[in-house]
C-alpha positions as CSV (number, residue, x, y, z in Angstrom):
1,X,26.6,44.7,25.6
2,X,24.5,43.5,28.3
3,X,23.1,40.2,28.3
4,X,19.6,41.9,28.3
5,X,21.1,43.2,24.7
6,X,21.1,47.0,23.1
7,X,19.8,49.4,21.0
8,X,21.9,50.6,18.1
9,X,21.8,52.8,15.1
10,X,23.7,51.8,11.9
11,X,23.5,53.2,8.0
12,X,24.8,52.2,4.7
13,X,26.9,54.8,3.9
14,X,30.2,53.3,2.7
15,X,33.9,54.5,2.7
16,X,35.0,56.6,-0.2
17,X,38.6,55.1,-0.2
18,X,37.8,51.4,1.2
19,X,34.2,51.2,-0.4
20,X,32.9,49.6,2.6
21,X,30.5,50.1,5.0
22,X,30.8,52.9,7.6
23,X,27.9,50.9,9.6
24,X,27.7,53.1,13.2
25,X,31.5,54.7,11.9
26,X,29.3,57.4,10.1
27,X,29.6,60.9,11.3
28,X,26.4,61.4,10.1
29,X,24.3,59.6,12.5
30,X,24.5,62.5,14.6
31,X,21.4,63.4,12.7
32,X,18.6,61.0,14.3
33,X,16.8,60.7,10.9
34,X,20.4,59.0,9.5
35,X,20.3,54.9,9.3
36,X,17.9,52.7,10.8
37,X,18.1,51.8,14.3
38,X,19.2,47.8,15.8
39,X,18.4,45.8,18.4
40,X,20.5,43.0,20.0
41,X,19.1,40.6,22.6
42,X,20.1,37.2,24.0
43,X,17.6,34.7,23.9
44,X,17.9,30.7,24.7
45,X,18.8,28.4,22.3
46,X,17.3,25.1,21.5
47,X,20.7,23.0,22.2
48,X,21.2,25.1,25.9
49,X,23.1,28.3,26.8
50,X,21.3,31.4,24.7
51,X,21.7,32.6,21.2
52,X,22.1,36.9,19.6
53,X,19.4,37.7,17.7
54,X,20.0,41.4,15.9
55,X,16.9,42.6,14.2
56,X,17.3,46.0,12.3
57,X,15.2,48.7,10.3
58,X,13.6,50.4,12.9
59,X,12.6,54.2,12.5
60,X,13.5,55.3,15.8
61,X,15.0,54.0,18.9
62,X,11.9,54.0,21.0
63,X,11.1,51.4,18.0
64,X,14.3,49.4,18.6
65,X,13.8,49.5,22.5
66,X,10.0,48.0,22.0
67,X,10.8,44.8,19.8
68,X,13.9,43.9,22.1
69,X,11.6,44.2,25.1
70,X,8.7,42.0,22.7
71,X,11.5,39.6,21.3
72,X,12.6,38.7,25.6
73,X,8.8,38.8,26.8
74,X,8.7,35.8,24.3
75,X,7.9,32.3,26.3
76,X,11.1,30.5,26.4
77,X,10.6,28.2,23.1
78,X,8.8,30.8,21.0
79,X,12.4,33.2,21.0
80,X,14.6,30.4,20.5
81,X,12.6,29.9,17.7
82,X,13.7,33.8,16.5
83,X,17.4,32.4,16.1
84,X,16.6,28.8,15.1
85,X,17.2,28.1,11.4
86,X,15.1,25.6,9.4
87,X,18.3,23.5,8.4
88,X,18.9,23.2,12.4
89,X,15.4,22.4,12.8
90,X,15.0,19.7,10.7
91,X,17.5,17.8,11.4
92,X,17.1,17.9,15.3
93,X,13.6,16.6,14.3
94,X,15.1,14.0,12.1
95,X,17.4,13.2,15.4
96,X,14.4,13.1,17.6
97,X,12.1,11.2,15.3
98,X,14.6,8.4,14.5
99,X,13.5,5.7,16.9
100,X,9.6,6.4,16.5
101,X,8.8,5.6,12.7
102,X,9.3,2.9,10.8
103,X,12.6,2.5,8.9
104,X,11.4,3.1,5.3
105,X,9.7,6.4,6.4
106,X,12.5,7.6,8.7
107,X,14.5,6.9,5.0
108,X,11.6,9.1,3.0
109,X,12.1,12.0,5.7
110,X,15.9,12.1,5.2
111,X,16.0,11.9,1.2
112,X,13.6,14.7,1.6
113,X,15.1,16.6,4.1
114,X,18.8,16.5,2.7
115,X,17.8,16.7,-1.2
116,X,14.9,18.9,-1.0
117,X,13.8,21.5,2.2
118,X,17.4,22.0,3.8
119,X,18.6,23.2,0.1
120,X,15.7,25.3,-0.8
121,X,14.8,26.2,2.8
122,X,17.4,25.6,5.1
123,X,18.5,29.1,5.6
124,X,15.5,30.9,6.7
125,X,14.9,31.3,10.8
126,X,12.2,29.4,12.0
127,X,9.9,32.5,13.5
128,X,10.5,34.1,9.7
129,X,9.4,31.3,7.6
130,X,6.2,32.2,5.6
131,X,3.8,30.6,3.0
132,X,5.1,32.5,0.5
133,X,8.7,31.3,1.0
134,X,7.5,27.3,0.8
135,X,5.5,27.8,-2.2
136,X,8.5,29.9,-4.1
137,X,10.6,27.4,-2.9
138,X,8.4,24.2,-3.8
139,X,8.2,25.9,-7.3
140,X,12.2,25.0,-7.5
141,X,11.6,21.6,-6.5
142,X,8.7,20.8,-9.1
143,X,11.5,21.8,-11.6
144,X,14.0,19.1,-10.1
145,X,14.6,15.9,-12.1
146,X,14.9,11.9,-11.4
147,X,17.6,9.7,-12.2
148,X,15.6,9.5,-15.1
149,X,15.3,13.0,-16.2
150,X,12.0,13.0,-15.7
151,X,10.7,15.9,-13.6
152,X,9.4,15.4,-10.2
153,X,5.4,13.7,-9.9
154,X,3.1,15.7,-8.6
155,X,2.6,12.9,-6.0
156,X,6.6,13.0,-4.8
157,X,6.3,16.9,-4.0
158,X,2.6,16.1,-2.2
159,X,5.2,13.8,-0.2
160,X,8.1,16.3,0.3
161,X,5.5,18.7,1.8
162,X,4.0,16.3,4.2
163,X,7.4,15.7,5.4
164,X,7.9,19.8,6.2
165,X,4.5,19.3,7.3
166,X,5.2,17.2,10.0
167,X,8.2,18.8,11.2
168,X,6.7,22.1,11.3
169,X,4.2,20.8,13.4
170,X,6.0,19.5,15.8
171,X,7.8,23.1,16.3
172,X,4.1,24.4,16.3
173,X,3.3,21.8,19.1
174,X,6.9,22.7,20.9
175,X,5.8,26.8,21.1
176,X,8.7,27.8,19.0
177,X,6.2,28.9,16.1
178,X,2.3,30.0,16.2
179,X,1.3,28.5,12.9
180,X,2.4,25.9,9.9
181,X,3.2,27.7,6.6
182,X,3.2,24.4,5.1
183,X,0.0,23.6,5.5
184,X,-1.8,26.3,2.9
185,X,0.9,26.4,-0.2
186,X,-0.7,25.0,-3.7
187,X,0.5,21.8,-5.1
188,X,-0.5,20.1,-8.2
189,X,-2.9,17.1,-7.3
190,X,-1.1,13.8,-7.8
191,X,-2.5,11.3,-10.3
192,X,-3.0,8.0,-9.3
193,X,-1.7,5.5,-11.8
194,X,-4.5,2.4,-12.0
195,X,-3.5,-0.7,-13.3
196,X,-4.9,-1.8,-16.5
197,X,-4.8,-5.3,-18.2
198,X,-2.2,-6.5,-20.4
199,X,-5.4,-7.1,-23.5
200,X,-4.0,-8.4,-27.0
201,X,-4.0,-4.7,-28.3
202,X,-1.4,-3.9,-25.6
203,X,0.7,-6.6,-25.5
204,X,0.6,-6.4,-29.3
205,X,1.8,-2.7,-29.1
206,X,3.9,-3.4,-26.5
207,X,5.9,-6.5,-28.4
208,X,5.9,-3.7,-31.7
209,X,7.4,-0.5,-30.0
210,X,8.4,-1.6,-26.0
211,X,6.1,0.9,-25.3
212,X,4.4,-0.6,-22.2
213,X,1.6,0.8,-19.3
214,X,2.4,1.9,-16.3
215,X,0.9,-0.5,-14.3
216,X,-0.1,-3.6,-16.0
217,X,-1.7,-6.6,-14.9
218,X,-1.7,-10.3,-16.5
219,X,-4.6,-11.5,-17.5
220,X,-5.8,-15.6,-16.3
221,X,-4.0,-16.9,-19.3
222,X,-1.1,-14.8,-19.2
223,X,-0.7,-15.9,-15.2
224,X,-1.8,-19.4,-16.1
225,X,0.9,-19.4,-18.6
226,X,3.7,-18.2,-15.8
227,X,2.8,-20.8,-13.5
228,X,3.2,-24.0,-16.1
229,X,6.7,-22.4,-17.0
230,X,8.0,-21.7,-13.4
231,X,5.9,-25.0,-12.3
232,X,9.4,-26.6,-11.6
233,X,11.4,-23.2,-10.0
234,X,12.5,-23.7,-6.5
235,X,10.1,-21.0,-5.2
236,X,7.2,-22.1,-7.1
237,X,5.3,-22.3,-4.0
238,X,6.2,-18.3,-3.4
239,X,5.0,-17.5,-6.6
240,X,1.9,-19.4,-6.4
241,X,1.0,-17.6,-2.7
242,X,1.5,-13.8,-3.8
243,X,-0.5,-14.3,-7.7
244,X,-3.2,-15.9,-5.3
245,X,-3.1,-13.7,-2.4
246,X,-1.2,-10.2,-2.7
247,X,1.2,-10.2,-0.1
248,X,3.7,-7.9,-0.7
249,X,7.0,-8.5,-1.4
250,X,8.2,-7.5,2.1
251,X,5.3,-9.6,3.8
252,X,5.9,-12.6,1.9
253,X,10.0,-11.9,2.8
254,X,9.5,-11.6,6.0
255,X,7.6,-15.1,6.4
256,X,8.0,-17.5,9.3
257,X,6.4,-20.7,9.7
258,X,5.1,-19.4,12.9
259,X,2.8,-17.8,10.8
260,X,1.3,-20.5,9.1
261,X,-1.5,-22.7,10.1
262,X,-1.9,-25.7,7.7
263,X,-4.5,-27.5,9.9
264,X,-6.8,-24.3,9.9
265,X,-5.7,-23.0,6.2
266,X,-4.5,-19.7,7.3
267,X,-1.8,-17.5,7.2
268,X,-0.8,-14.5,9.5
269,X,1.1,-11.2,8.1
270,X,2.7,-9.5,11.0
271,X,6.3,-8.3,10.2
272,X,7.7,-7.3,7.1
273,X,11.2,-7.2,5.4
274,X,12.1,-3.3,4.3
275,X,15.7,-2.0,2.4
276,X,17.2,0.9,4.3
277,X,20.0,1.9,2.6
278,X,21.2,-1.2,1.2
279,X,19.9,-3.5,4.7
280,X,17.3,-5.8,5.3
281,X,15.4,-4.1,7.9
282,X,12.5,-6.6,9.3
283,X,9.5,-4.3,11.6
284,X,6.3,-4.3,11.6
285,X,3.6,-4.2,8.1
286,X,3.1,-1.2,6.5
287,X,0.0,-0.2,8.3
288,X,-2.1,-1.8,11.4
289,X,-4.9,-2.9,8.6
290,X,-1.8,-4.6,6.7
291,X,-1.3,-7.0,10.2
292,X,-4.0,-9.7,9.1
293,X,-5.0,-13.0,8.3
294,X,-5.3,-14.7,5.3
295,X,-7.7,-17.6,4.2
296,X,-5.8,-20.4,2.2
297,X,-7.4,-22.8,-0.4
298,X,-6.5,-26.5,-0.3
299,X,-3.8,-26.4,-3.4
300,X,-2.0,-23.3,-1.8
301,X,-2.1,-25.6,1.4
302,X,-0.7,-28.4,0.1
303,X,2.2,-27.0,-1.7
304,X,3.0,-25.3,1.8
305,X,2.9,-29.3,3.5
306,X,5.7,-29.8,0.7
307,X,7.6,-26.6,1.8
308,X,6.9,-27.5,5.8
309,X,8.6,-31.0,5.2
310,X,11.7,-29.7,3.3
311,X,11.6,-27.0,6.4
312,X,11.6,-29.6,9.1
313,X,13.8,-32.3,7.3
314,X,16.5,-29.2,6.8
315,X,16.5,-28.8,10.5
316,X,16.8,-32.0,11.7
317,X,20.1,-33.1,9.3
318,X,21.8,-29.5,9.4
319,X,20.4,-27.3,11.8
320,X,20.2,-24.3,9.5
321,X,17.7,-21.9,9.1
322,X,16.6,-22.4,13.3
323,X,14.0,-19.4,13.0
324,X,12.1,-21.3,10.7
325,X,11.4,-18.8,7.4
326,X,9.0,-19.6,5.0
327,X,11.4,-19.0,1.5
328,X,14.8,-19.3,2.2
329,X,18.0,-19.9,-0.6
330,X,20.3,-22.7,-1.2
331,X,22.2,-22.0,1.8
332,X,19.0,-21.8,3.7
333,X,19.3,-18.1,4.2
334,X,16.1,-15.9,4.0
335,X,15.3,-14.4,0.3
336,X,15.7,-10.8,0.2
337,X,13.4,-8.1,-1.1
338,X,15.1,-7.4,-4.0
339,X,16.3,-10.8,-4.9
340,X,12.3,-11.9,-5.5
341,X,12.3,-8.5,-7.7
342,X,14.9,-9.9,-9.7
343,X,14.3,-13.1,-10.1
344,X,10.6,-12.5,-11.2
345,X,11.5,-10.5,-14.0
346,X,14.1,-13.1,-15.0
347,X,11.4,-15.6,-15.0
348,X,8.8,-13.5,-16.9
349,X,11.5,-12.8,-19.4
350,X,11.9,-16.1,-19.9
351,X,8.4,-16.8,-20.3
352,X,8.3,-14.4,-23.3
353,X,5.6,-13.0,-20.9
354,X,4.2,-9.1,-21.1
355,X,6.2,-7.5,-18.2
356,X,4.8,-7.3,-15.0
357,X,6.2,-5.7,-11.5
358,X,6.8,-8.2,-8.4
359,X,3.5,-5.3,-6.9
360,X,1.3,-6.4,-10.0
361,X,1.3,-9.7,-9.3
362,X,-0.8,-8.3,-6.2
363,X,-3.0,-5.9,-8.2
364,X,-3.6,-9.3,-10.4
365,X,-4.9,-11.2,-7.0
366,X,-7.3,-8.4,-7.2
367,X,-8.5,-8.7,-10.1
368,X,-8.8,-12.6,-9.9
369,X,-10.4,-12.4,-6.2
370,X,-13.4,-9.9,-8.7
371,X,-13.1,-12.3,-11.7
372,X,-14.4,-15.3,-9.1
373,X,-17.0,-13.2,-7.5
374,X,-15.5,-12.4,-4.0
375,X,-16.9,-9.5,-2.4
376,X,-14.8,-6.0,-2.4
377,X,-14.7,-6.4,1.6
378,X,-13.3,-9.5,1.8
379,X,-10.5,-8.1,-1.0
380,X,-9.9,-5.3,1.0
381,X,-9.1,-7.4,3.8
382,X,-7.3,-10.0,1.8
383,X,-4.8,-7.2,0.6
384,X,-4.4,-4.9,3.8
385,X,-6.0,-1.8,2.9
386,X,-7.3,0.4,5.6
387,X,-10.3,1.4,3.5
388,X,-12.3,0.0,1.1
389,X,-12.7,2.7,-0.8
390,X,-8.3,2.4,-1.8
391,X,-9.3,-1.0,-2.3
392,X,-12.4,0.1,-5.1
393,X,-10.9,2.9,-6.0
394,X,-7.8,0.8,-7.6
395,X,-9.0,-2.0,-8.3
396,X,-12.5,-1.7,-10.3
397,X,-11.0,0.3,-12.9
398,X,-9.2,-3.2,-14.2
399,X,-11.8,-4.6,-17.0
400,X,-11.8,-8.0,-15.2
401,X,-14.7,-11.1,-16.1
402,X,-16.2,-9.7,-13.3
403,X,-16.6,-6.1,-14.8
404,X,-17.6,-7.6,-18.6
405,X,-20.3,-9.6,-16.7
406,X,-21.8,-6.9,-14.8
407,X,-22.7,-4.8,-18.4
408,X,-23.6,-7.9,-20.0
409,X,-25.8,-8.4,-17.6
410,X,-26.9,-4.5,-17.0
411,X,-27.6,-4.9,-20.7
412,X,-29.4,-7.8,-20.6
413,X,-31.3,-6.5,-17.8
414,X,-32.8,-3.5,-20.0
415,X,-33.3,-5.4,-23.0
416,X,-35.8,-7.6,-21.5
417,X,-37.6,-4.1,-20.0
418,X,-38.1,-3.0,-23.1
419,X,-38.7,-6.2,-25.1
420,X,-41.7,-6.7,-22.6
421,X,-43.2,-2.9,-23.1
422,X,-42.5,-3.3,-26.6
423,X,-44.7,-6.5,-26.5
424,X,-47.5,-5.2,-24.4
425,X,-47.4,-2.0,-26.7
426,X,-47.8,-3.9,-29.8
427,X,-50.7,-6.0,-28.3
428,X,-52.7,-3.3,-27.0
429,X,-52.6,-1.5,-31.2
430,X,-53.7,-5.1,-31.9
């Protein structure tokens, strides 16, 4: 075979004593309507030196002859493409994409890529993936099940598809494909779980069967309540910020009294602490809108004076913790993520408190920030959000003071409208 390739014919007729197949063996080939006719062509491959692509089930060899000559006029990327298969694909784009995303996303794209695309996908070439193959395929996956046993959420296969998204993409932007099947396949919508106040109908329910909401946030008293129990916990200055602020757990990890400004009452978020794969991985926030700065009140300020003059009397007698976090341990060592997961429910539990998530203590900042007023801007940049309308769209559904005084007063509002007309109607029978 030339490195051009060939044209070949071949059939399925199989061996009467060996029952396999005669392929271009069968004496009847001599007959030119017998078999199908092949093609075999040498075309570059994505890693260097060039790659055989056979294609088959052509009616004639003029056929053949015209999609070798097709598959070589190819630009260079689009036929290596022809050979390329997803599995190959994906992870040369997980290779390439490794030092350009953050660490938790770069660990999103792998989970998906290893438990989800290469297994349902991996096997088909490149050039023949089609629409129909990624929705038959994502129609496996919806049928996949958590550590939990529960079936996959519509919003974790939205988030598997974006990930074949954006690696298809790139082979669209590389030539080695014309277009993205994955960008027309039909997913369910995902369903955005709003938090909703722990009420005394839902704690009440919640104390009878465990049954509990999916996202709950305290109310004043039930926060009011944590903060006299945990007034005397190390970290009580921690848990004071985040109920009064929403940082995120990462954020507030990740703190360095670099950040602070006690004289001004702010506080600056610009890295944050993220678990890859067991590690500690500090970068930067989640998104640019999450790199801001935060307004402190006076209490909040002077339990961080009390936290600065531990910090700099820890220095001067030991010389530990040198980079200056915010909330370190015993041995002056930076809390971890997880460990302010686990301690917070500890502390809840001892409480005898309606569980909450170390992330609803942030949806609860919301909902105080409304409760006092505060306008839905100043929220949204409080929290990070890149849009106000994440911001509204979350956190107005909470029944806050906030919400309960708006109908009162929509109510009021139309009462006196009609006690007036109702007035003026009755004096004008008069």
């Amino acid at each position: 075979m030339s490195q051009c390739g060939s044209v070949f014919q071949r059939c399925g007729c199989r061996d009467e004593a060996t029952k396999r197949q005669l392929n271009d063996r069968c004496l009847g080939l001599v007959d030119p309507g017998h078999g199908t006719w092949y093609f075999a062509a040498y075309v570059p491959a994505l890693t260097g030196g060039r790659s055989r692509i056979r294609r088959g089930g052509h009616h004639s060899r003029a056929e053949a002859e015209q999609a070798r000559l097709t598959l070589l006029s190819m630009p260079e990327n689009r036929a290596a493409g022809q050979s390329l298969t997803l599995k190959r694909w994906l992870k040369q784009w997980l290779s390439a994409m490794k030092d350009h995303i953050r660490p938790s996303t770069m660990r999103g794209y792998r989970e998906h890529v290893h438990n989800y695309l290469i297994p349902a996908l991996g096997h088909f070439k490149l050039a023949s993936l089609r629409i129909a193959h990624v929705q038959a395929a994502f129609r496996t996956i919806s049928t996949r099940r958590t550590r939990s046993g529960r079936l996959l959420a519509a919003s974790t296969q939205n988030r598997i598809r974006a990930t074949l998204r954006s690696s298809l993409s790139e082979a669209v932007r590389q030539d080695f494909i014309a277009t993205n099947p994955a960008c027309r396949i039909r997913l369910p919508s995902p369903h955005r779980v709003r938090p909703v106040l722990w009420t005394a109908a839902r704690e009440a329910a919640w104390r009878a069967t465990g049954v509990r909401p999916p996202v709950a946030v305290w109310t004043r008293p039930h926060l009011v309540t944590f903060l006299s129990t945990v007034r005397n916990d190390p970290h009580f200055a921690l848990w004071w910020l985040v109920a009064l602020t929403g940082l995120r757990r990462g954020e507030t990890a990740a703190l360095r009294w670099s950040d602070v400004d006690l004289e001004n009452a702010t506080l600056t978020v610009s890295k944050q602490i993220v678990v890859v794969d067991g590690q500690d991985v500090i970068g930067p926030p989640k998104s640019a809108s999450s790199s801001r700065t935060i307004a402190l009140d006076a209490t909040t300020v002077e339990l961080l004076r009390g936290e600065w003059r531990r910090h700099r009397n820890t220095l001067r007698t030991t010389g530990r913790n040198p980079d200056g976090h915010l909330f370190v341990n015993d041995t002056d060592q930076p809390l971890r993520p997880d460990y302010l997961t686990r301690r917070l429910g500890k502390l809840i539990a001892n409480a005898d408190l309606p569980p909450v998530r170390l992330h609803d203590l942030r949806h609860g900042a919301a909902s105080l920030a409304l409760a006092a007023g505060v306008d839905l801007k100043v929220i949204q940049h409080m929290l990070g959000h890149s849009s106000i309308v994440t911001t509204a769209d979350i956190y107005t559904t909470v029944l806050s003071e906030a919400a309960h005084h708006a109908a009162e007063a929509t109510a009021a509002l139309v009462l006196e409208s009609a006690r007036t007309r109702l007035s003026l109607a009755g004096a004008s029978q008069a």
